[in-house]
C-alpha positions in Angstrom: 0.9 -18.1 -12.5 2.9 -14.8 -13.0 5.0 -14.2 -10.8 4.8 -10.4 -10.3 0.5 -11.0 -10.0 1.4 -13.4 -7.2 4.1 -11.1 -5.7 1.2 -8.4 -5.8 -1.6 -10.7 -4.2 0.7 -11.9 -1.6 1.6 -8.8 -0.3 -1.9 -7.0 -0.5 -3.0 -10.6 1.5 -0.5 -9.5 4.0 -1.6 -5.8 4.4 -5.5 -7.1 4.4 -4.0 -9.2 7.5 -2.5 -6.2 9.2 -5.8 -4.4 9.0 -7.5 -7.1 10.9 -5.3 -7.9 13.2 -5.3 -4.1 13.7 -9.1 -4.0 14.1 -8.8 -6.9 16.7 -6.1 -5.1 18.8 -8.4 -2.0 18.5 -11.0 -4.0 20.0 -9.4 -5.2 23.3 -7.7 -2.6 24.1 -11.3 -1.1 24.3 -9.3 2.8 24.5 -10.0 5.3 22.2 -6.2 6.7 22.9 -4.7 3.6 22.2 -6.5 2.6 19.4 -5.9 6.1 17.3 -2.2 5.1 18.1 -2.6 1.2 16.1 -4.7 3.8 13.5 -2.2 6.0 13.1 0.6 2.7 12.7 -1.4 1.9 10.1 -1.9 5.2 8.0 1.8 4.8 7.7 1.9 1.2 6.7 -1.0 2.0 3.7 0.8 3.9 1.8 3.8 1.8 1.6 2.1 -1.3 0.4 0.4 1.2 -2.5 3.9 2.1 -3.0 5.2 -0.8 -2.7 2.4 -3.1 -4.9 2.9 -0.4 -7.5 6.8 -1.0 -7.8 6.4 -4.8 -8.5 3.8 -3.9 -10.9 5.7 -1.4 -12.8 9.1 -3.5 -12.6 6.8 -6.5 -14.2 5.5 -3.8 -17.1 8.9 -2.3 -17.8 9.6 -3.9 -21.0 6.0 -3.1 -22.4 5.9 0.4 -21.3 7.3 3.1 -23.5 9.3 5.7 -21.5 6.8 8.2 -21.5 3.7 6.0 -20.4 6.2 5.2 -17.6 6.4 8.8 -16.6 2.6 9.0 -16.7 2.5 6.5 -14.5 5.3 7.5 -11.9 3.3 10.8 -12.3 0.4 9.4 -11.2 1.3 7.6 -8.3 3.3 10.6 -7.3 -0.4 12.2 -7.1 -1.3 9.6 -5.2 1.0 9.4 -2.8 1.0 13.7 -2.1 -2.9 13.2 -2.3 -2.6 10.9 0.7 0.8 11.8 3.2 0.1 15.8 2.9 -2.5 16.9 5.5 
């Protein structure tokens, strides 16, 4: 198994975790207040994992990319990333 795929899975596992252990907190605490707070935790942690699954993926591609498919790329997810933290 390649080790950058399973790095990948792994930590998209992990953030699929987060989200329902997220859901579940939501749930008890049965408070709208306190449950836009966990929400708003994990609008921050989403955008890290992208950034952060994207990374691993790009590290693993590095020595197939040409330098300017690589800036298409890093463009790309920059586009992503404004597309997603600006409000």
């Amino acid at each position: 198994m390649d080790k950058t795929v399973f790095s990948m899975a792994v930590l998209r596992i992990v953030s699929g975790s987060l989200e329902l252990t997220a859901a579940i907190v939501m749930l008890k605490l049965n408070d709208v207040q306190k449950a836009l707070v966990v929400n708003s935790m994990l609008a921050l942690v989403g955008p890290l994992v992208l950034l952060t699954t994207t990374t691993i993926g790009l590290v693993g591609l590095s020595d197939k990319l040409s330098p300017m498919r690589f800036l298409w790329v890093a463009a790309g997810v920059s586009c992503l990333l404004i597309g997603i933290l600006r409000k």
